[in-house]
C-alpha positions as CSV (number, residue, x, y, z in Angstrom):
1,X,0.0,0.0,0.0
2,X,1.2,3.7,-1.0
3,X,0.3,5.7,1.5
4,X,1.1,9.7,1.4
5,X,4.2,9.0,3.6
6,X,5.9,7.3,1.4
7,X,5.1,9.8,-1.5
8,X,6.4,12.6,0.7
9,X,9.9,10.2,1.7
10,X,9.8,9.2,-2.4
11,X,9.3,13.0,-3.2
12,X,12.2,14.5,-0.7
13,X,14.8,11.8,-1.8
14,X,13.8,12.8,-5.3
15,X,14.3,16.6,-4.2
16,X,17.5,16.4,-2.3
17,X,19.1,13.1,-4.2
18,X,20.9,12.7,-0.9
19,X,20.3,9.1,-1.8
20,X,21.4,7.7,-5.2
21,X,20.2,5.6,-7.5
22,X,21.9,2.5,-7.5
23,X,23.2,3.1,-3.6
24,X,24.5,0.3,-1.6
25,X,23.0,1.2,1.4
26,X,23.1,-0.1,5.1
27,X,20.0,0.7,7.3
28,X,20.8,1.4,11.0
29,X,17.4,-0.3,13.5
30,X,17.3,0.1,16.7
31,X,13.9,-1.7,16.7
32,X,12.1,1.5,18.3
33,X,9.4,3.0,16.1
34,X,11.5,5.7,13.8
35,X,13.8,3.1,12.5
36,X,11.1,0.9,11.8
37,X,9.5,2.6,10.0
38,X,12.4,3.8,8.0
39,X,13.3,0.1,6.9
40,X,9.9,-0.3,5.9
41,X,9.8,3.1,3.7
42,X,13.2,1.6,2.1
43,X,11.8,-1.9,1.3
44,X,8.9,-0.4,-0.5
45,X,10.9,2.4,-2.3
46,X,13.8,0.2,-3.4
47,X,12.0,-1.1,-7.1
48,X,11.7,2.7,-7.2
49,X,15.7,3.3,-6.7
50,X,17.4,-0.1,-7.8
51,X,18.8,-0.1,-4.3
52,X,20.7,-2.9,-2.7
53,X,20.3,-3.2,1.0
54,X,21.2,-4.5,4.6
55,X,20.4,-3.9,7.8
56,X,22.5,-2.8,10.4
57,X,22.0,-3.3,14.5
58,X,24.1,-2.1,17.2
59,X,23.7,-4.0,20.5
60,X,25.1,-1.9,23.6
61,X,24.9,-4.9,25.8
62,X,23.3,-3.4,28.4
63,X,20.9,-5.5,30.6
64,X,18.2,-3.0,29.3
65,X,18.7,-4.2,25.6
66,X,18.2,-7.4,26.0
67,X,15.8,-9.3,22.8
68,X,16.2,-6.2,20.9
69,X,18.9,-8.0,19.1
70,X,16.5,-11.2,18.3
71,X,14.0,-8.5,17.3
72,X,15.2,-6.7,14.8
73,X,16.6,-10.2,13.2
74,X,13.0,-11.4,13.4
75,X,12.8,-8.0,11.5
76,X,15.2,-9.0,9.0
77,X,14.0,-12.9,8.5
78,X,10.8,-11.3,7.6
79,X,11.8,-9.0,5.1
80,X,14.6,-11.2,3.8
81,X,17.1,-8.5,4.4
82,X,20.6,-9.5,5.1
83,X,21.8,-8.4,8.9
84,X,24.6,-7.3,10.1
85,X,25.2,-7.2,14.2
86,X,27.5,-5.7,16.3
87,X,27.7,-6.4,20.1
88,X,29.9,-3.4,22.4
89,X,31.7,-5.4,25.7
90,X,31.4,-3.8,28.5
91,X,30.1,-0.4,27.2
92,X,30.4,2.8,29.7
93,X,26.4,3.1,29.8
94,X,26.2,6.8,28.7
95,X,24.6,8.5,26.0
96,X,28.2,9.8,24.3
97,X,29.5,6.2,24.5
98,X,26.8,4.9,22.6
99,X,26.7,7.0,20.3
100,X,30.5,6.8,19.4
101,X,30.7,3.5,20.0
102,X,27.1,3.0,17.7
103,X,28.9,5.0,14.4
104,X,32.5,3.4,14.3
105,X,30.4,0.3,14.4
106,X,28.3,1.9,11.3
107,X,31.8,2.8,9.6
108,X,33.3,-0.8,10.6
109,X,30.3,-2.6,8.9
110,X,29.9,-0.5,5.6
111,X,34.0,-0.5,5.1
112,X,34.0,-4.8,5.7
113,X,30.6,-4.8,2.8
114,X,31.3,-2.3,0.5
115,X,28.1,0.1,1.5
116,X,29.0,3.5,0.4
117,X,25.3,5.3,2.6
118,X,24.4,4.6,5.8
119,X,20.9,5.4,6.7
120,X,19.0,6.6,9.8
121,X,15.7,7.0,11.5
122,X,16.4,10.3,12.8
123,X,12.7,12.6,12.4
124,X,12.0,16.5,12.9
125,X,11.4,15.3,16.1
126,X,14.9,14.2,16.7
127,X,16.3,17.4,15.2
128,X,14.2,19.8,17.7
129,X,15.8,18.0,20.4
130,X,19.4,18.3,19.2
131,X,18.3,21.7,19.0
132,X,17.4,22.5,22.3
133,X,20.1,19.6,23.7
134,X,22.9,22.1,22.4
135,X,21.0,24.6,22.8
136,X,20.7,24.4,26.9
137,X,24.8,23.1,26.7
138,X,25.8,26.2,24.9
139,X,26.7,25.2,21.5
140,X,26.9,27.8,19.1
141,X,24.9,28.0,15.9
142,X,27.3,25.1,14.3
143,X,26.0,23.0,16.9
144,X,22.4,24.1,16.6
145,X,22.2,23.1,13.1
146,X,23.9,19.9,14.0
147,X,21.3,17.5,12.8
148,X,21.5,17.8,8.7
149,X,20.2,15.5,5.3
150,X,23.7,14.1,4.6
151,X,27.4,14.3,6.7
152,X,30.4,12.7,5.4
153,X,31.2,9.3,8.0
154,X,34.7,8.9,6.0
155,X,35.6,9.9,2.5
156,X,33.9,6.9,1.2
157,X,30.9,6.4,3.8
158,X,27.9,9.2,3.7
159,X,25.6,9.2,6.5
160,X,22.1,10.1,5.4
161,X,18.8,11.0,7.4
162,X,16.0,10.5,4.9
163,X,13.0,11.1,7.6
164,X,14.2,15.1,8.8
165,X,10.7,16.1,7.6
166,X,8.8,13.1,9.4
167,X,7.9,13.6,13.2
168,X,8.1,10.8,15.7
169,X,4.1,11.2,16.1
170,X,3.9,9.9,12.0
171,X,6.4,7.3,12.4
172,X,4.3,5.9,14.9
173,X,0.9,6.3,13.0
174,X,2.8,4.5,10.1
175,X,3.9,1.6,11.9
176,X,0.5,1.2,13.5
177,X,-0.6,1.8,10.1
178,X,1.1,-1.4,8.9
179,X,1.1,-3.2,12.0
180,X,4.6,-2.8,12.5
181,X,6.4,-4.6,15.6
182,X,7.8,-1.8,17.5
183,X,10.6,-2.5,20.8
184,X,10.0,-0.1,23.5
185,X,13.4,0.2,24.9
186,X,13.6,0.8,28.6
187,X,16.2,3.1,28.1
188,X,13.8,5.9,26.7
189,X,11.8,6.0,29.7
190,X,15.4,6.8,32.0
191,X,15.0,10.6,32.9
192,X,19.0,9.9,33.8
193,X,19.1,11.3,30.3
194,X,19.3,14.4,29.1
195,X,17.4,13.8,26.0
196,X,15.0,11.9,27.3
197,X,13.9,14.6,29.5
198,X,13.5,16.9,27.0
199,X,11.5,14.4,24.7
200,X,9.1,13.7,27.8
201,X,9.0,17.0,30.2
202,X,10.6,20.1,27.9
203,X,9.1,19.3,24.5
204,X,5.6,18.1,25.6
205,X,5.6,21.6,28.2
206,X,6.2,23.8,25.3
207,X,3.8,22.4,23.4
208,X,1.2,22.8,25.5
209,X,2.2,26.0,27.0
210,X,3.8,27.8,23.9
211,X,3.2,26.1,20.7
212,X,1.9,23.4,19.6
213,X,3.9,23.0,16.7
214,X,7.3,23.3,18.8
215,X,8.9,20.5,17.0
216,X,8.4,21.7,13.4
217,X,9.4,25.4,14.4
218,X,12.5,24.1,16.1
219,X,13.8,21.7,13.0
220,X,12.8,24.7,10.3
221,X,15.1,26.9,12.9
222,X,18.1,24.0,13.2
223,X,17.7,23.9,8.7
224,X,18.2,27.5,8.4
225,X,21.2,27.9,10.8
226,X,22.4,24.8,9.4
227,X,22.9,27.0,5.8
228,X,23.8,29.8,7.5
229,X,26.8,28.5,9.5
230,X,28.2,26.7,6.9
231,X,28.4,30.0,4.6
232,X,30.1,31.9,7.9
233,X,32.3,29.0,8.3
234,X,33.6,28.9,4.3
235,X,34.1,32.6,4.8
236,X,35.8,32.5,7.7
237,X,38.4,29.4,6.6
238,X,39.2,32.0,3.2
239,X,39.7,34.9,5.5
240,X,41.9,32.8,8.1
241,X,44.2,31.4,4.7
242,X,45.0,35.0,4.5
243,X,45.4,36.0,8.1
244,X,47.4,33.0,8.7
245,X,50.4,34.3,6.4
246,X,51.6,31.0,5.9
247,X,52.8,30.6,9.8
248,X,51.2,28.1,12.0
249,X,51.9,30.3,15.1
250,X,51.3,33.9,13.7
251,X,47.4,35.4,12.8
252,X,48.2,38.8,10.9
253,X,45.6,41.7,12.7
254,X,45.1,43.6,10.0
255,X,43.7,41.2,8.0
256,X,41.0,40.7,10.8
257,X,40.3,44.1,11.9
258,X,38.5,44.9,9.2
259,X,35.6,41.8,9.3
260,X,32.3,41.8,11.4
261,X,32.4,40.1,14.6
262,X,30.8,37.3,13.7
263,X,33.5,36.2,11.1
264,X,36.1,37.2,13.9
265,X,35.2,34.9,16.4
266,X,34.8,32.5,13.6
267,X,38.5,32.8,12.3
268,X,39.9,33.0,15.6
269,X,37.9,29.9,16.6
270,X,39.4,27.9,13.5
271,X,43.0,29.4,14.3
272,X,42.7,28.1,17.8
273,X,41.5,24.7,16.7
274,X,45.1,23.9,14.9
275,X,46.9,25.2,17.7
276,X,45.4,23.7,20.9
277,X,45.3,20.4,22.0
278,X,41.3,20.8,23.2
279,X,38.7,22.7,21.3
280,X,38.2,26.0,22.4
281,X,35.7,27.3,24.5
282,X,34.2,30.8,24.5
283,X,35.9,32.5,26.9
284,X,39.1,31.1,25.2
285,X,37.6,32.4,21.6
286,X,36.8,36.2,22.8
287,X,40.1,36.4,24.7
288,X,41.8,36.0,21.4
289,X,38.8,37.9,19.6
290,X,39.9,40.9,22.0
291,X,43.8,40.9,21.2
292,X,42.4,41.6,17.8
293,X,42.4,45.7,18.1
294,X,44.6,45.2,21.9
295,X,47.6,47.6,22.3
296,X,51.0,45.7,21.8
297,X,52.1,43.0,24.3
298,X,48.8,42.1,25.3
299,X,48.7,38.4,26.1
300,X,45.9,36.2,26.9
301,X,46.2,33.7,29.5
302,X,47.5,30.5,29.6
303,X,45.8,28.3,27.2
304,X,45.7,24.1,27.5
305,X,49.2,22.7,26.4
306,X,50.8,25.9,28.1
307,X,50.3,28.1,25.4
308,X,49.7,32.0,25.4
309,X,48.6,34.6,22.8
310,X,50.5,37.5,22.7
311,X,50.2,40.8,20.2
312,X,53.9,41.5,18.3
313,X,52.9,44.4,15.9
314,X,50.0,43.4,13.5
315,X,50.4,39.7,14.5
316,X,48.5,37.5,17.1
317,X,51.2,35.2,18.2
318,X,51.1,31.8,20.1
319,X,54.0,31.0,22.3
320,X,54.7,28.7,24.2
321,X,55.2,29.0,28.2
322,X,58.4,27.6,29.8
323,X,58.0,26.6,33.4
């Protein structure tokens, strides 16, 4: 049955060819609802697409994950879709370990089969969250627009989220639609996480209290500052090959003074990102942002690996301290 889901999925991956024809294409499921639904959206558009696919599951190991493995094979015996498994030891249980642990396993599966995309069940839903996860840790707009169509996994290995338009509340309606087995994993309910408790207290709060449409407001938001960020940061990498003057430790002033501060902070942030051994924070990125227009010998303090910035004449220099 066509239903106008898949026309919409068949009509954005038409749009946005984030997901050639002909692709070799691995299918991460969790078993939860989004991903799901995704593999069943892929079985019916592949005649479409010529695609040849596998699925993909990642088992943490955790006591809480136990059957989802046997699941999602049922999945894949049902479908006739060949399955590929991973299973962590003794995984940190965190929500960063995961999730690093959950994409070298991606990578390490579509390098051993020859998959060139890698596909996820990641909704609007998904992206309003990110949103509002960076949002509350302080990420800049980079991070705000975190969640995107297609991202680079290795120079051979795209990652691609087909279902950014698709809320979680129509990935369930579809899979109830279809009489789709869903897992509920135990994990979602854990208000240990921070997501979790913005899916279940902030999200469903500002729905009710602000706007009901919340989610879609928040993805259109993450889409736009997605585009604009990566303009700033283009500009900013052309202005910091000129600033640089061909010296890893120098960052010519004049070059700089000029610029708005948003492509200041941006340069500076890229400079500091080859020179430190940690990514820079913000109070590290305006310190340097301020030696910028700063009378000669003005120095910031100490950065990680015992490195300052000091002004010598139209340069911002980086030096290292002796102690």
């Amino acid at each position: 049955m066509w239903t106008p889901l898949h026309a919409r999925v068949h009509q954005t991956l038409k749009d946005s060819l984030i997901l050639p024809y002909k692709s070799k294409i691995l299918i991460a499921v969790s078993g939860g609802q989004d991903s799901v639904c995704l593999l069943k959206l892929m079985i019916d558009l592949r005649s479409k697409w010529d695609w040849t696919m596998a699925i993909a599951h990642c088992d943490h190991g955790w006591a809480s994950d136990v059957g989802i493995a046997d699941h999602v094979r049922e999945l894949a015996h049902n479908w006739s879709i060949p399955l590929y498994l991973k299973v962590a030891k003794s995984m940190k249980e965190t929500e960063a370990a995961a999730r690093e642990w959950r994409y070298k396993s991606l990578i390490h599966i579509a390098e051993e089969n020859q998959f060139t995309e890698v596909v996820t069940g990641h909704t609007l839903s998904d992206r309003a969250e990110t949103l509002l996860y960076n949002l509350i840790r302080g990420a800049g707009s980079d991070g705000l627009g975190a969640l995107t169509w297609k991202r680079p996994l290795t120079n051979k290995i795209n990652l691609l989220r087909p279902l950014l338009k698709v809320s979680r509340a129509e990935t369930l309606e579809f899979c109830q639609q279809f009489n789709l087995p869903i897992w509920e994993d135990a994990v979602n309910a854990n208000l240990d996480y921070a997501r979790n408790r913005i899916r279940q207290e902030l999200l469903p709060y500002l729905k009710e209290k602000f706007n009901p449409n919340v989610e879609t407001t928040l993805s259109q938001t993450s889409e736009v500052l997605k585009v604009e960020s990566d303009y700033l940061e283009a500009e900013a990498n052309k202005i910091l090959e000129v600033a640089f003057n061909n010296n890893n430790s120098k960052l010519n002033r004049d070059v700089l003074k000029s610029i708005p501060l948003a492509l200041q902070r941006r340069v500076i942030r890229q400079f500091l990102q080859k020179i430190m051994i940690t990514k820079p924070n913000f109070e590290q990125i305006e310190a340097a942002v301020n030696l910028i227009n700063a009378p000669r010998r003005s120095r910031t303090s100490s950065f990680p690996g015992k490195i300052i910035l000091e002004v010598e004449e139209n340069y911002i220099v980086k030096k290292q301290l002796v102690i």
